[in-house]
BASE-249819 format. One record per residue (C-alpha): x, y, z; residue in three letters; residue number from 1. Coordinates in steps of 0.02 Angstrom, whole numbers, plus 50000, padded with zeros to 5 digits. Layout:
BEGIN
{atom {X,Y,Z},ALA,NUM}
...
END
This chain:
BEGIN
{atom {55849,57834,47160},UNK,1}
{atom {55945,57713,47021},UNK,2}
{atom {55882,57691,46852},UNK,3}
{atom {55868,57502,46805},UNK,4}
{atom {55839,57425,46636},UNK,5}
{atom {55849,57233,46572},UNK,6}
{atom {55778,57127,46440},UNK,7}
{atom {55724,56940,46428},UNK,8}
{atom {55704,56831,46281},UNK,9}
{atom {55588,56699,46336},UNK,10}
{atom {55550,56632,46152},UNK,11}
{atom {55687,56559,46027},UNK,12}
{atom {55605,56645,45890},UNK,13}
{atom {55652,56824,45962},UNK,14}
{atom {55810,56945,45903},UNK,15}
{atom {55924,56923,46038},UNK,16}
{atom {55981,57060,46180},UNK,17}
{atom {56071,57190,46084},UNK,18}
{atom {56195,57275,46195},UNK,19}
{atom {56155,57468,46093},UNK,20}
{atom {55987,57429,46171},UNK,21}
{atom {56022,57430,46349},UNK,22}
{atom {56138,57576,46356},UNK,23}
{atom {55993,57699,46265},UNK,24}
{atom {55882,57639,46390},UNK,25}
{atom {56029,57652,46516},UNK,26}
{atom {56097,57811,46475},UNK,27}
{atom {55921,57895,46444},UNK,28}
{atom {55881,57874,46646},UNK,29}
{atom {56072,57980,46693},UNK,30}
{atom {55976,58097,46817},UNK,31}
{atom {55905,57945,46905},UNK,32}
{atom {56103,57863,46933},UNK,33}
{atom {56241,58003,46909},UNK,34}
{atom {56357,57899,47016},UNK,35}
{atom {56383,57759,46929},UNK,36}
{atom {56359,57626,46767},UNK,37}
{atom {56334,57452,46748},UNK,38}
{atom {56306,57330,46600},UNK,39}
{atom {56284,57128,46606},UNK,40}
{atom {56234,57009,46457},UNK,41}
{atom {56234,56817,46468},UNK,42}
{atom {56344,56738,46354},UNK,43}
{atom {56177,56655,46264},UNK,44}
{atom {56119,56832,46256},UNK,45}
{atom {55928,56790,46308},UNK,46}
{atom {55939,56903,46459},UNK,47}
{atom {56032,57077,46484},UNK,48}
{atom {56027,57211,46635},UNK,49}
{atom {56081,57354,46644},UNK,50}
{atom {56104,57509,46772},UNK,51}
{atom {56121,57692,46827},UNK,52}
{atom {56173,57709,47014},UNK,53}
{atom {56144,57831,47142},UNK,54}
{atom {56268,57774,47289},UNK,55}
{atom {56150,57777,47466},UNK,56}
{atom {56218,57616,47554},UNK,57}
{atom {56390,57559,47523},UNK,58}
{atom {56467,57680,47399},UNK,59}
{atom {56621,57574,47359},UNK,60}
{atom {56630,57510,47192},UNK,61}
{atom {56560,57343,47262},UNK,62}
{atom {56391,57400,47277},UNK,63}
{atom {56382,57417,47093},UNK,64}
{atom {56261,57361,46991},UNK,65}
{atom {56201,57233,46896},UNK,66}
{atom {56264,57117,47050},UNK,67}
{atom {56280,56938,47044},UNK,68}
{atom {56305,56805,47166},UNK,69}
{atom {56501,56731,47163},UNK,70}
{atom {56419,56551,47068},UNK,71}
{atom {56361,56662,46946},UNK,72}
{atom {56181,56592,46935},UNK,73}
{atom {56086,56739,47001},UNK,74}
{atom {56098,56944,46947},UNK,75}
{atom {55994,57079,47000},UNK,76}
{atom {55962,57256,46968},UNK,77}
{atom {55898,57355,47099},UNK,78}
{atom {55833,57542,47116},UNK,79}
{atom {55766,57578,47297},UNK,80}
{atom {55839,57558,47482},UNK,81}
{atom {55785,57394,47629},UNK,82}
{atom {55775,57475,47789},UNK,83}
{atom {55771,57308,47866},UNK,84}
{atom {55945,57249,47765},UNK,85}
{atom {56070,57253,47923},UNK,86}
{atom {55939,57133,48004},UNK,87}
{atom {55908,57033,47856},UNK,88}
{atom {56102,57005,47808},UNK,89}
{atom {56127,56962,48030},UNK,90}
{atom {55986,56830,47997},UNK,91}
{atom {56068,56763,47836},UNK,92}
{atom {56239,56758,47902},UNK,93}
{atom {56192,56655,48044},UNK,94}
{atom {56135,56529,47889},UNK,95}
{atom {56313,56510,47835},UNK,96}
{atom {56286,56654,47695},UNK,97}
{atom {56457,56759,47643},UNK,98}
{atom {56442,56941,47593},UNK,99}
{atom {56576,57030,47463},UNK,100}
{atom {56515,57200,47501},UNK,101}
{atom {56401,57294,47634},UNK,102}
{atom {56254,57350,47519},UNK,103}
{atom {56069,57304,47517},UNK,104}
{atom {56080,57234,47360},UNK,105}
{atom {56188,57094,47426},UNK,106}
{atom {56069,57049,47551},UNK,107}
{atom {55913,57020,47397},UNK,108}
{atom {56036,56891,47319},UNK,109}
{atom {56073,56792,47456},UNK,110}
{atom {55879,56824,47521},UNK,111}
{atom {55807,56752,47364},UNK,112}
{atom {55930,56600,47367},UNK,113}
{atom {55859,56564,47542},UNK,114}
{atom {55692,56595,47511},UNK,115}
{atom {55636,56617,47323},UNK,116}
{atom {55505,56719,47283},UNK,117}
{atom {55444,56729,47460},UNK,118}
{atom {55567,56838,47499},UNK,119}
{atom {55443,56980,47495},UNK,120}
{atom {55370,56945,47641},UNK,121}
{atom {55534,56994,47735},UNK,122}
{atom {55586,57154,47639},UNK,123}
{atom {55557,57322,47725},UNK,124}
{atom {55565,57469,47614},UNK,125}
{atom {55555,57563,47458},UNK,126}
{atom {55612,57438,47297},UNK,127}
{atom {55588,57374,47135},UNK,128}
{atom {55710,57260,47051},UNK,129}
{atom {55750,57132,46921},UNK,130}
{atom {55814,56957,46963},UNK,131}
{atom {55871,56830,46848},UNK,132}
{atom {55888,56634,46902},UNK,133}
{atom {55979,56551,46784},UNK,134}
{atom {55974,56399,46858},UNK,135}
{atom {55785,56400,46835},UNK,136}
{atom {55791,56520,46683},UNK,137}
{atom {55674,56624,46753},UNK,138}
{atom {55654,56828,46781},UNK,139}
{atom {55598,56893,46938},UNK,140}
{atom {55506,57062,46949},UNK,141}
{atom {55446,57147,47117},UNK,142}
{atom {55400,57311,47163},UNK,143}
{atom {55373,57372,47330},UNK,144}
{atom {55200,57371,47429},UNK,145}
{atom {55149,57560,47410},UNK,146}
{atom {55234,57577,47248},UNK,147}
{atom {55360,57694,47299},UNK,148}
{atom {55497,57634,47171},UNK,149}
{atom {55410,57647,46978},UNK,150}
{atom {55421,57502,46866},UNK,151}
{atom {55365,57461,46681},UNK,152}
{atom {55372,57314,46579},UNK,153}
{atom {55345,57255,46389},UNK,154}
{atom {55304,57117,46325},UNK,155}
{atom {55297,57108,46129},UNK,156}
{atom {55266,56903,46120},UNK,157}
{atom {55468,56849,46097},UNK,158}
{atom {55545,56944,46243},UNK,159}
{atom {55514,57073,46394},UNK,160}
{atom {55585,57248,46431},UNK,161}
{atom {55582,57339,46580},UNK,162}
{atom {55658,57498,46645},UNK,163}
{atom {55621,57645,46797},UNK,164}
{atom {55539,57731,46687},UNK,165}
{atom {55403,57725,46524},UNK,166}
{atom {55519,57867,46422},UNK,167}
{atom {55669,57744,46457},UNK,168}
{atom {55595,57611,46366},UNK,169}
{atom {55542,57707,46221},UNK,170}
{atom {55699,57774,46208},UNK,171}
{atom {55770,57577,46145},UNK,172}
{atom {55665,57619,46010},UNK,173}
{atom {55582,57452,46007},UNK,174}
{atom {55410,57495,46071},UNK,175}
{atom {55249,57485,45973},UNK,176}
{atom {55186,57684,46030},UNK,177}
{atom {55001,57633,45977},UNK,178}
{atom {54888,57738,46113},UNK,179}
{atom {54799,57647,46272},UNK,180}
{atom {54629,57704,46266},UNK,181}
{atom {54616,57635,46460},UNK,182}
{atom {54777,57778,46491},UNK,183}
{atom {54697,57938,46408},UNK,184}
{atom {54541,57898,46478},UNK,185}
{atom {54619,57892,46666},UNK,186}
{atom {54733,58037,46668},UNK,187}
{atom {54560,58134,46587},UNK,188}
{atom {54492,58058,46738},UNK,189}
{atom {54596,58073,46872},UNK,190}
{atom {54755,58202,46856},UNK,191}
{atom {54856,58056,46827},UNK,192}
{atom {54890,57887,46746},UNK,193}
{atom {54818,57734,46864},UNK,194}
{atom {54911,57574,46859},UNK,195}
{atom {54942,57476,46773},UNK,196}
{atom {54888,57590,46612},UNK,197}
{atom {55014,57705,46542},UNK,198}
{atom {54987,57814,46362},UNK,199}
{atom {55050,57661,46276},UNK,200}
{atom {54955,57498,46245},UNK,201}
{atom {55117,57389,46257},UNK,202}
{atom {55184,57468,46406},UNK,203}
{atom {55118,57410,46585},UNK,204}
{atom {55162,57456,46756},UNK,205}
{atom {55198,57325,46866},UNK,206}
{atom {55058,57350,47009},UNK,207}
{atom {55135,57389,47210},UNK,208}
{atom {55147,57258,47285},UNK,209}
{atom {55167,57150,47155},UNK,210}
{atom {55260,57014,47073},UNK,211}
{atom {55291,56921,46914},UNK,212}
{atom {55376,56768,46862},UNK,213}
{atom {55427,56745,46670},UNK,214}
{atom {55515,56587,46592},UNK,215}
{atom {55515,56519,46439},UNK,216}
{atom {55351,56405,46470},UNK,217}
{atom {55247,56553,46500},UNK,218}
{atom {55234,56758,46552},UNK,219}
{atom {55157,56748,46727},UNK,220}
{atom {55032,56873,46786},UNK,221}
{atom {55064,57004,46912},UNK,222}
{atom {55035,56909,47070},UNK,223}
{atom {54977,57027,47238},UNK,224}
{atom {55060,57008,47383},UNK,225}
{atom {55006,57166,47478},UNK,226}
{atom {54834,57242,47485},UNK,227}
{atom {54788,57394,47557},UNK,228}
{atom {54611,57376,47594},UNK,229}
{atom {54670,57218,47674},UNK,230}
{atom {54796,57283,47787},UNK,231}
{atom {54682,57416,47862},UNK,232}
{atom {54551,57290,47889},UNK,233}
{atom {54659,57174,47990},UNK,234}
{atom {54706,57335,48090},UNK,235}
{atom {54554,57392,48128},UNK,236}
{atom {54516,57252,48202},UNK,237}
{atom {54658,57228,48295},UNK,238}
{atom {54645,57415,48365},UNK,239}
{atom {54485,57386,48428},UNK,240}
{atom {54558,57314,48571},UNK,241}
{atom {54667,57429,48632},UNK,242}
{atom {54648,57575,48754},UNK,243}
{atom {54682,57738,48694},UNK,244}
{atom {54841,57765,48818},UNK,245}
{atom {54912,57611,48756},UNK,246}
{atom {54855,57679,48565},UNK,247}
{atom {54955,57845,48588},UNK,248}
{atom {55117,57733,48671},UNK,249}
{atom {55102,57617,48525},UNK,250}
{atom {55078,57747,48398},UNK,251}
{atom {55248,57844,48449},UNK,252}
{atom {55345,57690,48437},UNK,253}
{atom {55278,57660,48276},UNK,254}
{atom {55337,57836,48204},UNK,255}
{atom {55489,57805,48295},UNK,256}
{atom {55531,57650,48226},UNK,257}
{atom {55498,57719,48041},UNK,258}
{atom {55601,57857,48057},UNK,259}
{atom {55749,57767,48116},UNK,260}
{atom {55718,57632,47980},UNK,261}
{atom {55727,57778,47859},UNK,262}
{atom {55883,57874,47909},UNK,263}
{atom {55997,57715,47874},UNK,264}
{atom {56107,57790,47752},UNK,265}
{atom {56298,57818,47715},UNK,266}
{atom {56240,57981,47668},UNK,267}
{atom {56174,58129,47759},UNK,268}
{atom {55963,58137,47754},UNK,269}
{atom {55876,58306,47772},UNK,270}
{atom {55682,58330,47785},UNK,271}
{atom {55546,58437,47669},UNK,272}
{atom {55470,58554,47790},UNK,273}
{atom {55326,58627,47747},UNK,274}
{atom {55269,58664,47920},UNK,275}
{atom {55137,58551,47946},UNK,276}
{atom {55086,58418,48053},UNK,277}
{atom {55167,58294,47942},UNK,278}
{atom {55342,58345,47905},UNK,279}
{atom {55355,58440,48065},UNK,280}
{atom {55327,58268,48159},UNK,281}
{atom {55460,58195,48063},UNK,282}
{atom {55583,58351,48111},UNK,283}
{atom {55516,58307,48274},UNK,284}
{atom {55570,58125,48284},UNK,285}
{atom {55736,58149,48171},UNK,286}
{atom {55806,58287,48273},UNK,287}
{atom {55789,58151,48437},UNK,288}
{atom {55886,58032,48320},UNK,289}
{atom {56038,58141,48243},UNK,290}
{atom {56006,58304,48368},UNK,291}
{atom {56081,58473,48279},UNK,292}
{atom {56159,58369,48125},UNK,293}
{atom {55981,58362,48014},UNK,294}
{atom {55945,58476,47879},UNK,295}
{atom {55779,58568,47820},UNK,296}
{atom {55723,58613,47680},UNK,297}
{atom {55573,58731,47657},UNK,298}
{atom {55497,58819,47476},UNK,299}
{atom {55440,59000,47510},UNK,300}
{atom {55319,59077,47381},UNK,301}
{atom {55345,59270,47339},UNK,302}
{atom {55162,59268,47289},UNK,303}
{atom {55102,59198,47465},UNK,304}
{atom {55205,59303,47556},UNK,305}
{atom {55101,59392,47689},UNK,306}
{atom {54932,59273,47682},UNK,307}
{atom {54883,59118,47771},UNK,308}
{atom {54979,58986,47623},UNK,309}
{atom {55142,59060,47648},UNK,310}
{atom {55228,58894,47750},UNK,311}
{atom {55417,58964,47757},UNK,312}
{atom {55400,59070,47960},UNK,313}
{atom {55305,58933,48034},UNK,314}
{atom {55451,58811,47982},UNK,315}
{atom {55567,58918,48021},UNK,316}
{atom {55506,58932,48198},UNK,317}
{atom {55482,58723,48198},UNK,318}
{atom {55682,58725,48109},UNK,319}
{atom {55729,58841,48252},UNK,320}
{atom {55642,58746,48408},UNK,321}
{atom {55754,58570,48341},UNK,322}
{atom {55891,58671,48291},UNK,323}
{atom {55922,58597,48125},UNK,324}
{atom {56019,58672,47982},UNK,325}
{atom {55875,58743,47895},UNK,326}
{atom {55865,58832,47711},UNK,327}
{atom {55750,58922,47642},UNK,328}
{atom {55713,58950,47448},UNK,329}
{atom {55616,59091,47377},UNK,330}
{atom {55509,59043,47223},UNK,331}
{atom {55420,59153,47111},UNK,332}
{atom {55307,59130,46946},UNK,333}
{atom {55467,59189,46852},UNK,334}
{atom {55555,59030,46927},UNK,335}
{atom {55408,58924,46865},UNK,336}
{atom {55421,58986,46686},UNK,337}
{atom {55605,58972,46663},UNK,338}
{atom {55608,58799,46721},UNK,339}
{atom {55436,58747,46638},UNK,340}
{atom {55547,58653,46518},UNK,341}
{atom {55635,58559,46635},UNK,342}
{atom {55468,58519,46745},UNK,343}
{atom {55407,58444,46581},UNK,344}
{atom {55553,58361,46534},UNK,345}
{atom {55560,58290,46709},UNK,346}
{atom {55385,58198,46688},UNK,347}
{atom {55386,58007,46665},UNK,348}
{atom {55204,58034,46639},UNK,349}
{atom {55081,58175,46618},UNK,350}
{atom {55037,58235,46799},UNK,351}
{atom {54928,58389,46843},UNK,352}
{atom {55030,58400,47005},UNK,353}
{atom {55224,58385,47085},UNK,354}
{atom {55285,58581,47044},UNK,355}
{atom {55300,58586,47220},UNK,356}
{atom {55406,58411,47242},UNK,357}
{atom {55491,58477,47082},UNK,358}
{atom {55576,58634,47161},UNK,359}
{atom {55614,58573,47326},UNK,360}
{atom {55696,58417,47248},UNK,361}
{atom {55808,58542,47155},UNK,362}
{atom {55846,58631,47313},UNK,363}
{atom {55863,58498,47403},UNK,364}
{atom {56010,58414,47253},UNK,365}
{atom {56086,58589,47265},UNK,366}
{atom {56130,58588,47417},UNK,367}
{atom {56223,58423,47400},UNK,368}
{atom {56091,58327,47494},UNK,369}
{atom {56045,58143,47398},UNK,370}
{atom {55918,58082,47532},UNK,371}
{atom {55749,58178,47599},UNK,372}
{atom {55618,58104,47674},UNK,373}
{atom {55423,58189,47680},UNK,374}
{atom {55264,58173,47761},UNK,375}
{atom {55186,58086,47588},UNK,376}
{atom {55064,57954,47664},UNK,377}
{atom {55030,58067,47810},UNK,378}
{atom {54863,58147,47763},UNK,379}
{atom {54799,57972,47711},UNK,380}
{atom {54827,57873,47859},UNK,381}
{atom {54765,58008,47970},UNK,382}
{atom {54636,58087,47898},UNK,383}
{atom {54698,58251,47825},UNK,384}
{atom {54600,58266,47673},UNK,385}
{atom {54426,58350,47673},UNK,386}
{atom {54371,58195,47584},UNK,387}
{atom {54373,58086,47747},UNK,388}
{atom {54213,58204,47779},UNK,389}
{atom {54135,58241,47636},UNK,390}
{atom {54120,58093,47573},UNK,391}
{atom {54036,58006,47711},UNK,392}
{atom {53936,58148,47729},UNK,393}
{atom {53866,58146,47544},UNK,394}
{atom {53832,57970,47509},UNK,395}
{atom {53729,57955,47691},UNK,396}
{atom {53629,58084,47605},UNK,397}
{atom {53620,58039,47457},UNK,398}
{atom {53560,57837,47521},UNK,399}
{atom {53408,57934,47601},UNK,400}
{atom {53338,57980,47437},UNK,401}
{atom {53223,57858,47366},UNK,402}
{atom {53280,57812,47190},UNK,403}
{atom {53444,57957,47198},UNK,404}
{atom {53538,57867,47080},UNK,405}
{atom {53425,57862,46945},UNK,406}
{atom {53335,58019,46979},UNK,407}
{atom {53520,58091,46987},UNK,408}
{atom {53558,58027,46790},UNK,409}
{atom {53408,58118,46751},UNK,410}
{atom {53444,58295,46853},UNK,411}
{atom {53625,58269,46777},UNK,412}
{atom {53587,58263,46583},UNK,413}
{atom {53466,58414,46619},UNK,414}
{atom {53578,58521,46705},UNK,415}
{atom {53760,58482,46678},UNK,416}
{atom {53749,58625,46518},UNK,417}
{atom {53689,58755,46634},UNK,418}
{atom {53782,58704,46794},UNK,419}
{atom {53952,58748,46722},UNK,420}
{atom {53918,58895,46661},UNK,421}
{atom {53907,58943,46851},UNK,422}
{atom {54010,58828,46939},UNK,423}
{atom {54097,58652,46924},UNK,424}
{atom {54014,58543,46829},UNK,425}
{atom {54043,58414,46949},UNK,426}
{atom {53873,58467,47052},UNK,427}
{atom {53783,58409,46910},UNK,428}
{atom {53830,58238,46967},UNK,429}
{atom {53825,58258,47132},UNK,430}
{atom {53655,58143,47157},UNK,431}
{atom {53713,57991,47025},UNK,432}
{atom {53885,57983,47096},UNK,433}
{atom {53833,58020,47256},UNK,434}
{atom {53768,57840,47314},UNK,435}
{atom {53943,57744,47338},UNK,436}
{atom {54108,57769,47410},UNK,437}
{atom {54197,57745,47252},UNK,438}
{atom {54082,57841,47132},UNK,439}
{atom {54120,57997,47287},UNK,440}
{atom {54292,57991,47262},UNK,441}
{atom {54275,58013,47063},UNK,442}
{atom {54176,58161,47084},UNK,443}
{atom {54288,58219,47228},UNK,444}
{atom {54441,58188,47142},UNK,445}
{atom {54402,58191,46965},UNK,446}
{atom {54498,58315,46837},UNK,447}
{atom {54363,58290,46714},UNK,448}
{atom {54171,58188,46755},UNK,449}
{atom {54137,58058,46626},UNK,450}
{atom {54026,58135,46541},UNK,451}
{atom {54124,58307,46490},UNK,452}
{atom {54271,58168,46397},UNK,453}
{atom {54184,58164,46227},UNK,454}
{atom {54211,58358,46246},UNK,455}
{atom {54402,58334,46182},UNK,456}
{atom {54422,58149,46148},UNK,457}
{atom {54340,58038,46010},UNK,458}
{atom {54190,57945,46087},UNK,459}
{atom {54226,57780,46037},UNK,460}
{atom {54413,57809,46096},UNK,461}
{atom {54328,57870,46267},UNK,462}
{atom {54209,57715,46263},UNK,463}
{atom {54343,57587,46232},UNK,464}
{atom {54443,57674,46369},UNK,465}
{atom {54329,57667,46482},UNK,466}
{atom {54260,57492,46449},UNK,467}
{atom {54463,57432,46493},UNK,468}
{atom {54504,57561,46637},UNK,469}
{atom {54321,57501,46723},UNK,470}
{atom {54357,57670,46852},UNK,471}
{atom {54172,57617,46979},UNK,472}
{atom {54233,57436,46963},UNK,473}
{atom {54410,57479,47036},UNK,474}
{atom {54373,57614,47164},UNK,475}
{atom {54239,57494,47254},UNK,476}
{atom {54347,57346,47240},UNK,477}
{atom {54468,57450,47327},UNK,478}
{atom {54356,57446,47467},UNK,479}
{atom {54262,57282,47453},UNK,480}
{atom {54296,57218,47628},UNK,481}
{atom {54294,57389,47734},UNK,482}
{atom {54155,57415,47818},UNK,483}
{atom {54217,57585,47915},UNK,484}
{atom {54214,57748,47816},UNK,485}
{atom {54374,57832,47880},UNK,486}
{atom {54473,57672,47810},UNK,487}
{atom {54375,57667,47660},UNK,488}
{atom {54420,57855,47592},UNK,489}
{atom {54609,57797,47684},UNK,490}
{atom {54604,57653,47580},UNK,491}
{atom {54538,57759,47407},UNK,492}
{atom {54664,57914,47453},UNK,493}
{atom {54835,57786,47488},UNK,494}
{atom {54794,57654,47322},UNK,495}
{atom {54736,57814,47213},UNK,496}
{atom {54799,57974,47261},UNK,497}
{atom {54945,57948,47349},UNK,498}
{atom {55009,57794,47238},UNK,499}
{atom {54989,57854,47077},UNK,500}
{atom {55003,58042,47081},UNK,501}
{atom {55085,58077,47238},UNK,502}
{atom {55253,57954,47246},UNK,503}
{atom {55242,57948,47047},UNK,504}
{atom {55284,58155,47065},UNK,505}
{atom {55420,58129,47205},UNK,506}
{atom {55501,58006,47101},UNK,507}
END
């Protein structure tokens, strides 16, 4: 994790890059980097980066950050890790390239000088990053396919900001805080902020898998360059065809492979165990990479102790069987409300989740570890969640009822008052939301149903917020061109869920 922060004035008329600037933004993001500071202004002062480091690969002083290329005509800042970098760099040295240091970093300069903006068909990881061409006069911003590495931008009409994180940016003091409607409405909603919305109208989230090209002729729009929904059609289709021996082979490489890719590191990597199927495989797969050397960490609740939700023996006995170095920490409610500061303070953006992440993350940094990986993106590629049943399950039943969806308005505004006086008042919209994938998932994984938000937030606000978020339009567009229901609800749980609140919390 690195923080990184820059600023681009693509219009004459606009103040120029003010060096105070940068190092509030900088300086506000210290957790993210404490290993490390960087600063870079052109001499025109239309473009400035700046960085916090967190030293992974290469932790020499020439893996600092912002880097440029030895010509001077290209400069990035970069927060996230390529797995694939050792193979990229072979590839590029074989073209004649020269290297000054051994980082990843390195590799995105020269890889973008080969290749432009199509170098994000090659990359292999977790990233988002900042590149300025000055021979084009152009600024470069990617983020990485599942949106593992955050990534916000502003754009006030004379020049763009963007930082790791939404409280860096505020903290240059240049934002216009006016609420986003679209934002309220979809953490109400969902639990959590969806991109690109964020509390603020003028700051965006770059969407995974994205890209965006700004000059001084225009502010592109984010272009896509990886879709989920896409990717599990194409392998659905391509599975089809093979046997299920040849499945599991294929499979175990696959896990292999990802694990390996993820252990590249110049410093040690330990695991979150939480003892189930996830993690555990990880443990699993790690332990055949490093043997005895890996290191667990597991959270053990004094209030589960003794019942069915207490994790910490089974991953002990999984810690024992691949004889890692394995650690334990107890957590009670008294830990939760000394550090409820902290857990707030911590947030980017309002989350109803990540207390979990929260304390093992501050095990994990206590016990000198940088690097952890977890079995995040687990559940949703393999079907983990009750919601790759119910789901299904409640819209075929719901499509055999003649009329459900309107009938189901009707039941709703009768009952909804009496319903939650019993139980959720989600059942009250179990018929009208019941008819579609998408509309399923709301009522699945809604906080709040639409129709409780005028409870606590001003109807017109809710109205406008709701006309801009367009929550049914997104959740079946996710899942336009599926036509199986287990990748459908994979497809809603990996671009909802697991993007937005899940990595959002780990980071």
């Amino acid at each position: 994790m690195c923080g990184i922060v820059g600023q681009f004035v693509y219009k004459n008329s606009g103040p120029l890059v003010q060096k105070t600037e940068l190092l509030k933004i900088r300086d506000s993001m210290i957790p993210r980097g404490p290993d490390g500071e960087g600063l870079w202004i052109s001499r025109d002062k239309k473009i400035g980066f700046a960085h916090r480091r967190l030293s992974i690969i290469d932790l020499s002083p020439t893996g600092s950050q912002p880097m440029s290329t030895v010509n001077g005509l290209i400069h990035i800042v970069f927060n996230g890790e390529i797995y694939n970098y050792r193979d990229l760099r072979k590839g590029l040295e074989d073209k004649g390239y020269h290297f000054q240091s051994n980082s990843d970093t390195e590799v995105l300069l020269h890889l973008y000088e080969e290749k432009g903006l199509e170098m994000v068909h090659d990359l292999r990881g977790m990233y988002a990053f900042g590149l300025w061409d000055a021979k084009k006069q152009g600024l470069f911003l990617c983020r990485d396919p599942f949106g593992i590495k955050p990534l916000y931008y502003s754009d006030n009409g004379t020049s763009i900001r963007f930082a790791s994180q939404v409280k860096a940016l505020l903290a240059g003091g240049n934002i216009n805080t006016s609420p986003d409607p679209a934002g309220h409405v979809g953490f109400f909603l969902f639990g959590h902020l969806p991109d690109p919305h964020t509390l603020y109208k003028e700051i965006r989230a770059l969407p995974a898998g994205s890209l965006i090209w700004i000059d001084k002729n225009s502010v592109g729009q984010p272009k896509c360059f990886f879709n989920i929904g896409d990717e599990l059609s194409i392998a659905k289709a391509n599975g089809s065809t093979i046997e299920p021996e040849e499945a599991l082979v294929n499979l175990r490489s696959a896990l292999m492979d990802s694990v390996r890719y993820h252990m590249i590191a110049d410093v040690p990597v330990g695991i979150f165990l939480s003892s189930g199927l996830d993690s555990s495989t990880l443990v699993a797969l790690a332990s055949e990479l490093v043997g005895d050397k890996l290191r667990t960490i597991t959270l053990k609740f004094n209030e589960f102790e003794g019942t069915d939700n207490d994790e910490s023996p089974l991953a002990e006995v999984v810690a024992k069987h691949y004889g890692t170095k394995h650690h334990t920490r107890q957590i009670s409610s008294k830990d939760f409300k000394s550090n409820f500061d902290k857990i707030i303070a911590s947030m980017d953006q309002p989350t109803i989740d990540g207390i979990n992440t929260f304390f093992v993350s501050q095990v994990t940094a206590e016990s000198g570890l940088k690097v952890c990986l977890s079995g995040v993106g687990g559940d949703e590629i393999f079907g983990g969640y009750s919601t790759f049943n119910q789901i299904p399950k409640l819209v075929n039943l719901t499509k055999m009822i003649p009329g459900a969806k309107h009938f189901g308005k009707i039941f709703r505004l009768l009952s909804s008052s009496l319903i939650k006086k019993f139980t959720s008042p989600k059942y009250a919209g179990i018929f009208e939301y019941g008819t579609s994938h998408g509309e399923a998932y709301l009522l699945g994984r809604g906080l709040f149903m639409p129709w409780e938000l005028p409870d606590f937030l001003d109807v017109d606000f809710v109205r406008q917020g709701w006309r801009e978020l367009q929550p049914i339009v997104r959740l079946e567009k996710t899942i336009e061109n599926i036509d199986s229901d287990y990748h459908k609800i994979s497809a809603l749980e990996l671009t909802w869920y697991m993007r937005n609140q899940l990595l959002r919390d780990t980071d």
